[in-house]
N, C-alpha and C positions, 0 to 999 in steps of 0.2 A: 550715637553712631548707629546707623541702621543698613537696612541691603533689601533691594526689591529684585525679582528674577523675573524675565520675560520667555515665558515657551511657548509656542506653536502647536496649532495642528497641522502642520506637516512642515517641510524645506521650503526654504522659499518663498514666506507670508511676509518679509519684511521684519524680522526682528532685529537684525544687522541696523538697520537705519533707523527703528524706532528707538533704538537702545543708545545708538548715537546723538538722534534728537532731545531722548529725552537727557542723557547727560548732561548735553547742552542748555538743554532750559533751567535744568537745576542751578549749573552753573551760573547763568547769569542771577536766579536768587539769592545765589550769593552760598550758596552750599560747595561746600568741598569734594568733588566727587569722583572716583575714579571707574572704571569698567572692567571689566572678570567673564571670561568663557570658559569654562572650565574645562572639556575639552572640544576642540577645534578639527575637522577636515576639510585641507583646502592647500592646491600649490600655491595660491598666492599668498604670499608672507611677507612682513616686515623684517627689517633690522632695528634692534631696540638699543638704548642706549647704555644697555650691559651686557651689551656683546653676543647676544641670544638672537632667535628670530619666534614671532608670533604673527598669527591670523590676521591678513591684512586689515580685516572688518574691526580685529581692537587698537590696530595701528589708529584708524581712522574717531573708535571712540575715546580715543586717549587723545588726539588732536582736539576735540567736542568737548574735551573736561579742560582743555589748556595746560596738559601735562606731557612730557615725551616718554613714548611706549617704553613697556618694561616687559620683563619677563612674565611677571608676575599677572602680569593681565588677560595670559593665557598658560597654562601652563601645561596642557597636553596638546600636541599639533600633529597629525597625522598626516600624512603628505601621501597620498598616493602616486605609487610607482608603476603598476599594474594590477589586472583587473580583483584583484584577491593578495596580494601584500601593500605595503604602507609603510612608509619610515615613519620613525617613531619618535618626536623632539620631546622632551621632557626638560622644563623651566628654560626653554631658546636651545639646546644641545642635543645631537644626535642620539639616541640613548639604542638605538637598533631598528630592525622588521618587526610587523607585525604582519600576520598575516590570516586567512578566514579560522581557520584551526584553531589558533590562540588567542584571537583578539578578544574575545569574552572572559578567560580566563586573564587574561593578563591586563585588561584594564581594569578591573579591578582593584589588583593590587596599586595601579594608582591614586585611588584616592586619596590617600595621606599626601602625596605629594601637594596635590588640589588643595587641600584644605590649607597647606603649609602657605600657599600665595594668597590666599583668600583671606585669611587671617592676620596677614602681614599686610595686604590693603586696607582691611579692614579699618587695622589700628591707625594708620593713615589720615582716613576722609571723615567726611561725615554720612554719607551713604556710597554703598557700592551697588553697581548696576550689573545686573548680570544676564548675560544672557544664555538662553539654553542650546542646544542642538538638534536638529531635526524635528519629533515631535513625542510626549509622554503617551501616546496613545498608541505606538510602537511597543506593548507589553510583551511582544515575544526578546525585545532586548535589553527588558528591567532589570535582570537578576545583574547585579555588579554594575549598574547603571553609575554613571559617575557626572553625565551632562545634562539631565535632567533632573524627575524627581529624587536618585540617590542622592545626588548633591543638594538639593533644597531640604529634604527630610535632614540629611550628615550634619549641614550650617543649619536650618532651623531657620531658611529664607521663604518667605510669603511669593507667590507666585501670579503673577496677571497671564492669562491666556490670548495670545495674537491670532484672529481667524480671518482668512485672506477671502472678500467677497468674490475680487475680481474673475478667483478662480472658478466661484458658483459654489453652491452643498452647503455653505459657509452656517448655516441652522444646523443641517449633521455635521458638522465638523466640530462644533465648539460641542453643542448636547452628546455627539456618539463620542466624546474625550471623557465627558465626564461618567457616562455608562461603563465603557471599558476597561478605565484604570481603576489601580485597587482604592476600597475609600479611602485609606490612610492618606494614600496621594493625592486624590480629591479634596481632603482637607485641607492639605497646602493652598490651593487656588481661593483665591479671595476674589477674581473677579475676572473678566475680558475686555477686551478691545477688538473691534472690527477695523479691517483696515484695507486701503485699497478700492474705499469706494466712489464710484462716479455718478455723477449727478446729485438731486436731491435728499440726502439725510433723511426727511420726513416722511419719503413714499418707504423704507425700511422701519419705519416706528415700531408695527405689529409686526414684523420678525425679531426686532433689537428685545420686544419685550417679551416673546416668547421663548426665546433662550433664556432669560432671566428666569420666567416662572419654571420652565425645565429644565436647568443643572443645577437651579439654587444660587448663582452664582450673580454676583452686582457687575452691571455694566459698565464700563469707564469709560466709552466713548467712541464714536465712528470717525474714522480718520479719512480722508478725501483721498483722492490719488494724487502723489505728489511730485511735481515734475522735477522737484530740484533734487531727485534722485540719479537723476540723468546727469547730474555736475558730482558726484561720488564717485570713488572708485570703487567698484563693484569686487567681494570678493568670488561670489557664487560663480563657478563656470556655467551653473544655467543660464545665466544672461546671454550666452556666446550662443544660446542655442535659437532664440528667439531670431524670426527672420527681420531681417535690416535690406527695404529697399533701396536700390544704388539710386543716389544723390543725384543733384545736377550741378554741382561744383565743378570748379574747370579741372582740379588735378586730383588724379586719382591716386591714393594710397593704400594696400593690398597688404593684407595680413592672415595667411593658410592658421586655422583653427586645429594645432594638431592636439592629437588624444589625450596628451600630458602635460599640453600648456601651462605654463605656470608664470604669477606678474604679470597679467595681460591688462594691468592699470599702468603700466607702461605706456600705454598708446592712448591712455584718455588723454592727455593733453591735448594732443592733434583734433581731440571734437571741439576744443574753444576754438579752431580756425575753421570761417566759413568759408573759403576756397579749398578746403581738404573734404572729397569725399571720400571717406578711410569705411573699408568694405573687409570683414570679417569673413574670409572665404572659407566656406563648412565643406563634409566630405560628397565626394558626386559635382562639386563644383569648378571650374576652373579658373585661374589666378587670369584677372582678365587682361587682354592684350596692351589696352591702354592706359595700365597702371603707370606712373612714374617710378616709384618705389615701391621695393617689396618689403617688409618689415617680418623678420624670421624673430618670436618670441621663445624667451623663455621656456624652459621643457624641466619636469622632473624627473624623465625618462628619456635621455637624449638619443641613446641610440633606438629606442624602438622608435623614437618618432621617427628618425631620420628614415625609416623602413618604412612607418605609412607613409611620410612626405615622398618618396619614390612612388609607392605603391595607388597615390593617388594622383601620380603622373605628374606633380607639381614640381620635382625637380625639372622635366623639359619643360614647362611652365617657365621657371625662372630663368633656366639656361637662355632660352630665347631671346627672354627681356634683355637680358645681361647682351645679347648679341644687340640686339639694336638698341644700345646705347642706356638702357633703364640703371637704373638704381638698385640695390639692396643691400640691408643694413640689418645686421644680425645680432641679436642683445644676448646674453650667456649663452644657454645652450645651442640658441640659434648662429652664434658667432660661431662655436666650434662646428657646427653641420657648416658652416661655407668652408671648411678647409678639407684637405685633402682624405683623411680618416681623422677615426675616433675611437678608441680603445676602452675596454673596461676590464683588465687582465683579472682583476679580485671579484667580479659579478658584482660592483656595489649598487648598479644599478637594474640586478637582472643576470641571466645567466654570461658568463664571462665571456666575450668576445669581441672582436675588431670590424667595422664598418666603414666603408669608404663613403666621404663626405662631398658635396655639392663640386667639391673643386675650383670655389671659384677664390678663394686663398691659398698662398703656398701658407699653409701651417699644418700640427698636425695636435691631437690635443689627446694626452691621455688620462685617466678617470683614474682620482687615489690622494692620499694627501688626507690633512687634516680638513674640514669646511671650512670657507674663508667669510665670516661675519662678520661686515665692516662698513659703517657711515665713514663717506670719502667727497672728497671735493677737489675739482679741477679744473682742465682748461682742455676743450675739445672746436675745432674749427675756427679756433678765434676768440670763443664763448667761453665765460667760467658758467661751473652748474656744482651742481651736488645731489649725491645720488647714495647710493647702498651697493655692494658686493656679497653674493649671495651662492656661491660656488665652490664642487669639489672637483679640481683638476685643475695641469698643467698646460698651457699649449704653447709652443716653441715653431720658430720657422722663419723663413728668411723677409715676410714679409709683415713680420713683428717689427723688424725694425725701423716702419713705417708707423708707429701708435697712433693708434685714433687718438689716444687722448696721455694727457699727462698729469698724474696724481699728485695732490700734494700734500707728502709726510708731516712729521713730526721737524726732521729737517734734512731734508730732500725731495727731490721728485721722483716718481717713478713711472713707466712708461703702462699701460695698457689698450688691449687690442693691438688692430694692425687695417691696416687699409693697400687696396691693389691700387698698380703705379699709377689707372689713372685716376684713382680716387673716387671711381665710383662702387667698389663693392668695401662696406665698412663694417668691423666686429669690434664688438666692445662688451668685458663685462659687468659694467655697471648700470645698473637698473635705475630709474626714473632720471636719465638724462633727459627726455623731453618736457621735464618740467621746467626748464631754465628758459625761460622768454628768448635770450639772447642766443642759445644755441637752435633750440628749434625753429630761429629766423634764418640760421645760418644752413639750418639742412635745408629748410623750404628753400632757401633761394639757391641751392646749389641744385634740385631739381622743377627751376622754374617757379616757382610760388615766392612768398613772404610771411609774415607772421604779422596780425595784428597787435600784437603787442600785451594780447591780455595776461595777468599773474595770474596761473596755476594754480598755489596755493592761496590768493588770496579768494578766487573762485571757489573753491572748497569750503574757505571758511564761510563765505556770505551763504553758501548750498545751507549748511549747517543752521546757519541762524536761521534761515526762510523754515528750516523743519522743525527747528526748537518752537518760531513763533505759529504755527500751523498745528504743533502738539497744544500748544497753551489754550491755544482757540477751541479744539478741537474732545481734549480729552481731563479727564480728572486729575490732574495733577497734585492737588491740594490731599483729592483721598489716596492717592498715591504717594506722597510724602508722609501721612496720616498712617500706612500699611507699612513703610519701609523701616520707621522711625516709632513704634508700637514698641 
């Protein structure tokens, strides 16, 4: 039994999809493998199959090992709420705020927990793949460091360093890592990967070998840029920031980017349809006239978003559409912003108060209650799917009694969301309902479109292999099992 860790010089080099790739290739040698973040920042989450929620990004390496997400595969989750606090999930459960003040001080004292899921995969597989957070070259955040090198020093996990070309620097990036961290942490690194590169391999030879001669450290290999990243769901909300030219598809699909987005793998589906141009509307922009639908996502901070979604004029944005005849369709938080208010009497999301919502549902939805963490299956527009519940709050109103959809218990049904009477404005709160081929043929065709038919998940999995067989070609693998398994 062994365990290899992937860290970065900085967010956003790809360690998310390397760490998925490579489980996956492990797996098909036939090794038992499972994956480990130890701790996570990101609203986008999973629901795991012990009633917890983790890091979309191990939701998706735990598909890549052919195992279903656990707790264990993440065990601190930070959820950002505003600009300087974070909820605090500790093994899938709310465990409180954190906030700038104490978050050094009190992750910390996490690590036991960390090591308790790590050790209990451990015993598990025959390698654990781990990956780290941001970047070890961050030494102003080492001291109680838990997602980098304090966790690899605590387990006694060997380390590969990911340095992202495409960004450029990628010589100082990986050499000025290993000048700045302390050598104890240096010595963890057994070696790097370059990644994200375009073109010829060969014209980077004398770069690849001059970081070798200057950090001391063994190359593992240059990974090409990989398109079948583009069929993942992305946890990083950096992706949302990246500019996306509008399509020439016939129907447009409109989705406002607010502050606290959260699940916004929600809406990869709609990129396997090549008549959907689905256009990520960022701030200073407007929700354009000729959307067919608006798609209101997910929020870990519902009421303040609902206050930039005003403030960036995208409520008369939607009202409009809604007037001539448009579409919009509201997944959790965005459900409760189409109704009339929205309440947070306890401050669980912020300081305590009442906002009035889109208006374009009679319901009203207040903030409180235990979190509802739940793999759910049912039947919406005709279509069965299956999806996750991921929500704190009630919402009630007369036009609940209209359910988007209908869940199916233990033994009974139960009713969620609600839809106005003429069935075009729809809330629902269950998340990846457009992965269901048969319902999202049923949205598209209820505003003009269709679906071609492609499976979601089975897309994902093929993404997967394309990156496992692209690491095998590309990178050491062999010395990388050889480092894990030492």
């Amino acid at each position: 039994m062994g365990a290899i860790m992937l860290q970065g010089t900085g967010s956003d080099v790809g360690k998310s999809v390397l760490v998925a790739g490579l489980c996956r290739a492990l797996v098909k040698r036939g090794y038992r493998v499972r994956p480990f973040k130890p701790q996570n920042m990101s609203n986008n989450a999973a629901v795991t199959s012990d009633g917890g929620e983790i890091g979309r990004a191990q939701a998706l390496q735990a598909i890549a090992c052919g195992m279903a997400p656990h707790t264990d595969m993440n065990p601190v989750l930070l959820k950002p709420q505003a600009d300087r606090t974070s909820q605090l999930i500790v093994h899938g459960q709310v465990r409180g705020t954190l906030g700038s003040g104490n978050f050094r001080s009190a992750r910390g004292d996490l690590l036991g927990a960390v090591l308790e899921s790590y050790h209990r995969l451990h015993a598990q597989c025959d390698i654990v793949v781990v990956e780290g957070a941001g970047s070890p070259a961050e030494i102003n955040l080492r001291a109680g460091d838990i997602a980098n090198m304090g966790f690899a020093r605590a387990a006694n996990v060997p380390v590969i360093l990911i340095g992202d070309i495409d960004r450029g620097g990628v010589i100082a990036a990986v050499v000025g890592t290993r000048t700045v961290i302390d050598p104890d942490d240096a010595a963890m690194i057994c070696g790097f990967i370059i990644n994200k590169f375009r073109g010829d391999p060969a014209l980077f030879a004398d770069g690849y070998a001059q970081i070798e001669a200057l950090s001391g450290w063994t190359g593992m290999g240059v990974v090409p840029w990989i398109n079948a990243v583009a069929r993942l769901p992305s946890e990083d909300a950096v992706a949302l920031e990246r500019v996306v030219q509008p399509g020439d598809a016939p129907l447009v699909i409109a989705c406002p980017v607010l502050p606290r987005i959260s699940n916004f793998d929600d809406l990869d589906p709609l990129k396997l349809e090549p008549g959907i141009d689905l256009r990520m509307i960022g701030p200073g922009k407007p929700i354009p006239a000729e959307a067919a639908l608006v798609i209101l996502p997910g929020s870990k901070a519902t009421i303040a978003d609902m206050q930039a979604l005003i403030a960036q004029g995208w409520d008369i944005d939607i009202k409009a559409l809604r007037r001539r005849g448009g579409a919009i369709l509201g997944l959790c938080g965005g459900y409760q912003m189409l109704g009339r208010s929205i309440a947070d009497p306890l401050g669980l999301e912020g300081p305590p108060a009442t906002v009035a919502g889109l208006g374009l549902l009679d319901i009203e939805t207040v903030l409180g209650g235990a979190k509802t963490l739940e793999e759910v299956r049912g039947t919406a527009m005709g279509a069965g799917f299956g999806g996750y519940e991921m929500h704190m709050g009630h919402t009630t109103g007369p036009d609940c009694a209209r359910p988007f959809a209908w869940l199916s218990d233990r033994s009974a049904k139960r009713p969620d969301g609600a839809v106005s009477r003429d069935g075009l404005v729809m809330g629902s709160y269950v998340h990846g309902l457009l992965g269901s081929t048969d319902l999202r043929d049923a949205l598209l065709k209820r505003i003009g479109g269709h679906s071609i038919g492609q499976d979601y998940d089975g897309s994902v999995q093929d993404a997967l292999d394309e990156v496992a067989a692209l690491l095998e070609a590309h990178i050491d693998i062999d010395a990388i099992i050889a480092l894990a398994t030492a």
